[in-house]
N, C-alpha and C positions, 0 to 999 in steps of 0.2 A: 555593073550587072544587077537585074534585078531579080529577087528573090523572094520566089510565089511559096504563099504560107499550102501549107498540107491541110487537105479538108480532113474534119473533125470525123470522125467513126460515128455512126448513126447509133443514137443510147437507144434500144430497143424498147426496153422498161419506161422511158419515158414515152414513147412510141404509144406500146400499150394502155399505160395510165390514161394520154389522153384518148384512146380509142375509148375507156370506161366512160372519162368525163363525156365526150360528145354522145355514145351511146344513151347514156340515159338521160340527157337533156332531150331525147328524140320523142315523140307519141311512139309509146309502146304499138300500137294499131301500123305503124310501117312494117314491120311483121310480116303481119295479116294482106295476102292479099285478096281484095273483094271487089266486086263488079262499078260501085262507087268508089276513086280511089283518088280520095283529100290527102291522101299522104303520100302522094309520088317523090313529091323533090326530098321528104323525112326518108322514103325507102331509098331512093339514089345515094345519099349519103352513109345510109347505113351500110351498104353492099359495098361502098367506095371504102370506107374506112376498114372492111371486114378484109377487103383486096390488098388493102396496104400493108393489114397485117400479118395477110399469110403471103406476101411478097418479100419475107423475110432474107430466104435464102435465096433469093432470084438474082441474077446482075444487076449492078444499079441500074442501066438505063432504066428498067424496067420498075421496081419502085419509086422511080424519079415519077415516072410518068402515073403511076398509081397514087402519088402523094398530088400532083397535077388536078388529077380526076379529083381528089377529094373536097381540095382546096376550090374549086369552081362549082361542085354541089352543095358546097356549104353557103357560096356567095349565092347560091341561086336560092337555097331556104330562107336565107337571112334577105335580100331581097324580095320574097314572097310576104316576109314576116312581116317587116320592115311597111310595104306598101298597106297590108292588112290593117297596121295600127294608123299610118295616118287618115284611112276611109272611116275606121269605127270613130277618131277624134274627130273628123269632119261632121258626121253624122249622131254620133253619140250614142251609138246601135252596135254592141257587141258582136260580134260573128262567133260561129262554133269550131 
């Protein structure tokens, strides 16, 4: 017979901390929203991450799926990021 391990309790505190780290690794200007808006995929993540953590008390499916969200607007920043540095190496012309 085999014998499935028990998932681990979610450490919330570490939850949070990294809600801090990825928070302010973000443009503060994701914030802000304005009629030009260079920081969509920074704001997606920030509301993503801000969802995970007051998804606290909710049923897991439910922060399962908010951890989901977060994890795919992070790949879409870093993706963004990602593309931005190999065009300024190609060209040698920083962007803002």
């Amino acid at each position: 017979m085999v014998q499935l391990a028990l998932p681990k309790p979610v450490n919330w505190r570490k939850v949070h901390a990294a809600r801090a780290g990825i928070v302010l690794r973000l443009n503060p200007a994701c914030r802000d929203v304005g009629t030009e808006d260079k920081h969509a995929l920074d704001r997606a993540l920030f509301r993503a991450v801000e969802e995970l953590v007051s998804a606290r008390h909710t049923p897991k499916p439910d922060w399962l799926k908010k951890a989901d969200t977060v994890e795919k607007a992070a790949q879409r920043l870093i993706k963004k990021e990602w593309d931005k540095s190999k065009k300024e190496a190609r060209t040698g012309r920083l962007e803002e």
